[in-house]
N, C-alpha and C positions, 0 to 999 in steps of 0.2 A: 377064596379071594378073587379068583378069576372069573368066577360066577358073578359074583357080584358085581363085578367092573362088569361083565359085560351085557349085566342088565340094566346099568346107570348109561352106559353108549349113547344108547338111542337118544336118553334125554339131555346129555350134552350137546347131540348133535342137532336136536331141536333147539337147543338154546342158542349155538351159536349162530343156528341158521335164522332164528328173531332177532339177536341182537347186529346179526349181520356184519362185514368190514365194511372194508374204505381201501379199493385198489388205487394204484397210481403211487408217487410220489409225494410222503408230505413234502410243504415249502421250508426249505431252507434259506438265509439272507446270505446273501452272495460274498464270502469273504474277499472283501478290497483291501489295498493299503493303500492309502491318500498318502500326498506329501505331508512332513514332519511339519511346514511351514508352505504358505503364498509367497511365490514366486514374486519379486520386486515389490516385497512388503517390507527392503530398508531392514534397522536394527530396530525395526518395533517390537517394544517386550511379549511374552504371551501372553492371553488375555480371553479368560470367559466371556469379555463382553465383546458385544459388534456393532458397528454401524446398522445392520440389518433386524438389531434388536428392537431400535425405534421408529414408533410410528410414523408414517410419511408425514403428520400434520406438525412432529416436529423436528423432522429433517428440512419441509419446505412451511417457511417461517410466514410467505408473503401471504397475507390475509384472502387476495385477490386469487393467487393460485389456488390455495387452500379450499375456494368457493368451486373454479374451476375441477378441482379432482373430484370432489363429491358429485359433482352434474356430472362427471364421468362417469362415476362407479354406480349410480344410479340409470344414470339413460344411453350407455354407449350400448350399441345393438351385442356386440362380441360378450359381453357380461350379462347379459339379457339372454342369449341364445344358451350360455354354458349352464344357468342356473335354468333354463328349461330341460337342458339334457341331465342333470341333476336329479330332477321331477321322472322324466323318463327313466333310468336306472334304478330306483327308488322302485318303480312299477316294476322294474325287470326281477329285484330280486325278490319281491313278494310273488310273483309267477312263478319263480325256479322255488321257492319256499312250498309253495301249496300243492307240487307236486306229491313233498312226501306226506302229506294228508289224507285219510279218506275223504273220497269223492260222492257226495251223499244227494240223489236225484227223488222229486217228488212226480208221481203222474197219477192226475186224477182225470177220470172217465166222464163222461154221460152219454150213455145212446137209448133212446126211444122209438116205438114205432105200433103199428099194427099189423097184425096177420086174419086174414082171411082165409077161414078153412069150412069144411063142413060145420061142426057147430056154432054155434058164438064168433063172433070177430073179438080176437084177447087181444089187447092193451100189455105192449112187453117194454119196460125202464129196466135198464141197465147201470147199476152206479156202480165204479169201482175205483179203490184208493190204494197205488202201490208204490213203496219205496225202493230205490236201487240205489246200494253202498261197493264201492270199489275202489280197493289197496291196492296199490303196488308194493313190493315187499321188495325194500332198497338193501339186498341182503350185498352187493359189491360196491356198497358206497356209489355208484354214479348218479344218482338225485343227489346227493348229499354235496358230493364234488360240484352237480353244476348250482347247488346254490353260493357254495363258497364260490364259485367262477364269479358269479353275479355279484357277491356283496364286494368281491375285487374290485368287478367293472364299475361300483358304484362310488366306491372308494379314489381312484384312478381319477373319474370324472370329478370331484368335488377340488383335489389337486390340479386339474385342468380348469377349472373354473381361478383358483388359486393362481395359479399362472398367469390369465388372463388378466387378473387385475392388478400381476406386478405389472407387466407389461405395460398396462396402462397406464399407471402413476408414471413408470419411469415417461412416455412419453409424452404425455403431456406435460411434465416440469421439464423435459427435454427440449418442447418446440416451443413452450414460455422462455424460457432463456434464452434460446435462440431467436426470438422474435422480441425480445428486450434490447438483443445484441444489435439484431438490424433496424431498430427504433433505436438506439445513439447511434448506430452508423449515419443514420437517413440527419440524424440531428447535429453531429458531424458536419455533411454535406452540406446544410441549410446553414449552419452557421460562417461555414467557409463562402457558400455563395455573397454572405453579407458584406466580408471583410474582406474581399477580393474585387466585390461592386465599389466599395469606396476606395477599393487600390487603385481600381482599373481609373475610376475618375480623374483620382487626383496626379495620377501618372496621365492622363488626355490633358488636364491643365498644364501642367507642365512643361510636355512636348509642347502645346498652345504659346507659352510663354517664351519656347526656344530654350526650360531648362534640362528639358527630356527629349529626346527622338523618337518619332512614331513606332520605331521599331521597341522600344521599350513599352511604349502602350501596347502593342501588340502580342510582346511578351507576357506583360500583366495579365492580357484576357487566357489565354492558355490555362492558368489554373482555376479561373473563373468557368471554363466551358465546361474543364474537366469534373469540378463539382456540380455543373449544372446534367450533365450528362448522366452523374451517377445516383441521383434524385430518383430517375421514374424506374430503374434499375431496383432499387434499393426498395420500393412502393410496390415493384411487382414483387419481389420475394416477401414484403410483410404482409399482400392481400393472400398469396398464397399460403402463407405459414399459418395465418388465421382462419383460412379454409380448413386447413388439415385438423387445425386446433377445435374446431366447431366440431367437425365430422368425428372426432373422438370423443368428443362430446354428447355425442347423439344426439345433435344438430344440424339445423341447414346452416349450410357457408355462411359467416356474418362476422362483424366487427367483435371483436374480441377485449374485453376489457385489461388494460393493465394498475400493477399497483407502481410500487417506487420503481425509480430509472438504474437501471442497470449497474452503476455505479453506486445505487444506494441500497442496493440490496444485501443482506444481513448472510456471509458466506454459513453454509450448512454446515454442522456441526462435523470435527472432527473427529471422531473417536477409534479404536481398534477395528480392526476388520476379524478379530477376535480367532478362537482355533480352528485350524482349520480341517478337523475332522469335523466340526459341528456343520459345515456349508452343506454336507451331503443330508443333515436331516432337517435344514434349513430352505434349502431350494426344493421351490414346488415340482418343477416338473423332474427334480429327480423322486420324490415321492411318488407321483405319478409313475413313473418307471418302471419302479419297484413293485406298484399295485398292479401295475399289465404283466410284470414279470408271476405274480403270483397266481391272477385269473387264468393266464395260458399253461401255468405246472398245475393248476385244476383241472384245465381240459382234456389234460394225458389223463387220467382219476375217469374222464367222463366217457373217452374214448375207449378206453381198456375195460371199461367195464360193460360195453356194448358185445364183449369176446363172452361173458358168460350167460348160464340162464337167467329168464325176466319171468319172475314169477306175478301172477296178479290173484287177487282173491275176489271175489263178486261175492252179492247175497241181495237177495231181494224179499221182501215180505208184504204183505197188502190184504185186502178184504174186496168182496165183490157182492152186492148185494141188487137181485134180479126182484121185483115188484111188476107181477101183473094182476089183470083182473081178477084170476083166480087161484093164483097160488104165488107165494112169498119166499124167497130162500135166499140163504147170506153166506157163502164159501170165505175161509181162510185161506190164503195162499201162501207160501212160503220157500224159498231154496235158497240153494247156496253152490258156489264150485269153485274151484282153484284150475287156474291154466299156467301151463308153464311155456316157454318158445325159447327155443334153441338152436343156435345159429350154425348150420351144418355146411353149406356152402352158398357163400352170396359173392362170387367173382373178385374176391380182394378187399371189396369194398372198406371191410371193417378195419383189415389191419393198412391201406392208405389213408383212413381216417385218422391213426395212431401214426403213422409217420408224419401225416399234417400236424398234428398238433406237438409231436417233438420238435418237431422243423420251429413251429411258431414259439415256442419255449425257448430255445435256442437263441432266435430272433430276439427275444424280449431280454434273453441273460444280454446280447452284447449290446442293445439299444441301452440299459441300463448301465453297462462301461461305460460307453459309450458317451454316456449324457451326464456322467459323473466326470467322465476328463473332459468336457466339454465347459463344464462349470467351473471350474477351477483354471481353465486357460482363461474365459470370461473374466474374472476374480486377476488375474496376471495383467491382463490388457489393462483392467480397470488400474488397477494400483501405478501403474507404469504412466497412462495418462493422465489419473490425478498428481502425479507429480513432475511430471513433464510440463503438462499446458500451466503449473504453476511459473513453473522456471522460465517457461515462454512469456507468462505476463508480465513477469519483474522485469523483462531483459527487454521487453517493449516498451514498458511506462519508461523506463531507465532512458530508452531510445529517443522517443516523443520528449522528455525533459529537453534532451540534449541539443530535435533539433529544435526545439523551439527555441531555446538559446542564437542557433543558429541562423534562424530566420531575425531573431532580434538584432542580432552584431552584421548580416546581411545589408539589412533596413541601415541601419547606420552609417556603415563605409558608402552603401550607395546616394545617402543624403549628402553626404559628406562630400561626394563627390570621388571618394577614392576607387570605386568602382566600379563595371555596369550592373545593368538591371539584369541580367543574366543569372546571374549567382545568387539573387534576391529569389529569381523565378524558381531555379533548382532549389534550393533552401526549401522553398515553399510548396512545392511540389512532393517534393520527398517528408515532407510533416505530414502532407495532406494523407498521401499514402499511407503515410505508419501509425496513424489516427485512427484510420480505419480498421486497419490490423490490430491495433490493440483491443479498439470493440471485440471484433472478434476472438481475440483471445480471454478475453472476460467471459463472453461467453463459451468458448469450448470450456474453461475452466471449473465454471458451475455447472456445464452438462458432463466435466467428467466424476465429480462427484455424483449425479445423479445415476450413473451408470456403473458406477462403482456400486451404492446401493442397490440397485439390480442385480446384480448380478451375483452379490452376497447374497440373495433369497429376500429384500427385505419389500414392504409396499403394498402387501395382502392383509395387512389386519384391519380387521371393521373399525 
């Protein structure tokens, strides 16, 4: 019995040393617990479904935008640059792949000449034709580890590309609705200039007529100046927002189309923000994470296997065939060898290299926390602002009803004679104000929806 085992030895240890391991660490998926629920997500029921489930094209309804996001996701440089590094990665891991291949070289000869000697001058060609094949024999898995490194890194980047174009969506329906908001502010402004010109007139006739004082004209222009003042204001932030809006575009600076006015636009749809373990395999750049956390637990695999021997096998075979004037002859050639190298002392070098790459493992487990509790605060802020900037817009329009009332029953008493233009002015003044305010609240309102959508994972699907 023991005979026999220890004639079978040898060729188990032949076998395992062809079929080779795989030092290092396999990957493990980092056991997290997420919250049970989102943070300032209300008594919202739970719910497989999410906001981040649907396409941007029907979360942003306006036709206009909708043209807007595809010239984005087609020609903004940051989506063009990622989908290059894509192509590059792609290269990287077919070069970490062909390592564990043999490596098969052709070389073919010719040399010619003449020799001058005492007899005859002979005519000497030289043709020869030889092959060279050489293995590496990946018996500690490090080829293997650094291709898996690679199909990480390639993985990783395709999620970074992914990222890139939530990013995108969200901001350009971010600076469109902000730039709708300051397009009815500026209309706002233009409108009050009008109704504040015919104030101011008919408060000049008036005083003219001795049934006003100049001080009440003068009062009058005050809220005329104030909307005149906030015109070229309001023009420099829509030339600039349209700047920004171009250049995400992947455009030069340029007028910027819009569809319906602020006011008429179709609010985005509300639905669940759905479970909230699902965000973590929802958001891109936590997938991305996850892919760098896995490429650098390969590189310990790549690094540790630099500690044992590197076997290689060559061979080479070919023919040579000499042709001269007087004599013909054709050699076979052929060898073969096996080298081994073994790493007896190289100043640290190897095992610094393995503490570099646990170091960067390390790095990528808490990057990957990290950017998991990063998402879910994200995900908190959103849900809080979409219901906040709601409450701000009711409590504004609510506002605006009331003073318009105010300015109405203002105008009155002061026709009336019961009291000055004073109180007409403030009335009017503080409308004008809380006008503006409300634009703006319309719009943070649809930008915190759009942000909300981001930040659930949602704006990357083709």
């Amino acid at each position: 019995m023991s005979r026999c085992m220890s004639r079978r030895a040898p060729t188990a240890v032949l076998f395992l040393l062809l079929a080779g391991c795989t030092v290092g660490p396999n990957y493990r998926k980092p056991q997290i617990t997420p919250p049970q629920a989102f943070r300032n997500a209300g008594a919202e029921p739970e719910s497989a479904a999410s906001l981040a489930d649907l396409p941007w094209w029907d979360v942003f309804k306006d036709p206009v935008l909708q043209k807007l996001i595809r010239t984005g996701l087609e020609r903004n440089y940051d989506v063009r640059i990622a989908a290059e590094q894509i192509i590059a990665a792609r290269a990287q891991v077919a070069l970490s792949r062909s390592s564990q291949l043999p490596q098969v070289t052709l070389n073919p000869s010719y040399t010619g000449g003449k020799t001058g000697t005492a007899i005859p001058n002979v005519n000497t060609n030289l043709e020869s034709l030889t092959a060279d094949l050489s293995y590496a024999l990946d018996l500690f898995g490090g080829l293997r580890r650094a291709t898996e490194a690679s199909k990480a890194a390639l993985l990783a980047t395709e999620e970074a590309r992914r990222t890139v174009m939530v990013t995108l969506v969200s901001e350009i329906g971010s600076d469109y609705y902000q730039l709708l908001a300051l397009d009815l502010q500026l209309e706002i402004a233009r409108q009050t200039v009008v109704s504040q010109t015919n104030s101011v007139t008919l408060t000049k006739s008036r005083a003219d007529y001795g049934v006003a004082t100049n001080a009440d004209w003068l009062q009058a222009r005050q809220v005329l100046d104030a909307a005149n003042a906030q015109i070229p204001e309001l023009q420099r932030q829509i030339a600039r927002m349209e700047d920004a809006i171009g250049i995400l575009m992947g455009n030069y600076p340029g007028v910027v189309p819009r569809g319906a006015v602020l006011t008429s636009q179709q609010t985005p749809p509300v639905v669940p923000v759905g479970i909230a373990s699902g965000l973590i395999d929802r958001r891109p750049d936590i997938r991305r994470a996850e892919k760098l956390l896995i490429e650098y637990n390969a590189d310990i695999g790549v690094a540790r296997a630099q500690f044992f021997p590197q076997i290689s096998l060559t061979a080479s075979a070919g023919r040579s065939l000499a042709l001269t004037s007087l004599l013909d002859s054709q050699v076979s050639i052929w060898t073969y060898a096996a080298s081994l190298t073994q790493p007896i002392f190289e100043g640290g070098k190897l095992r610094a290299n393995l503490h570099i790459a646990e170091s960067q493992q390390r790095q990528a487990l808490l990057t990957y926390i990290q950017t998991v509790q990063k998402a879910f605060g994200d995900v908190s802020d959103s849900l809080v602002d979409v219901q906040k900037y709601k409450e701000v817009r009711l409590r504004d329009d609510e506002y605006v009803h009331d003073l318009d009332e105010s300015v109405r029953l203002a105008n009155m008493r002061y026709n009336g004679g019961v009291t000055t233009y004073l109180e007409v002015l403030q009335a009017q003044q503080s409308l004008f104000a809380e006008q503006l305010t409300l634009a703006q609240s319309r719009g943070n309102e649809f930008q915190s929806v759009v942000q909300l959508y981001r930040a659930l994972g949602g704006g990357w699907q083709q």
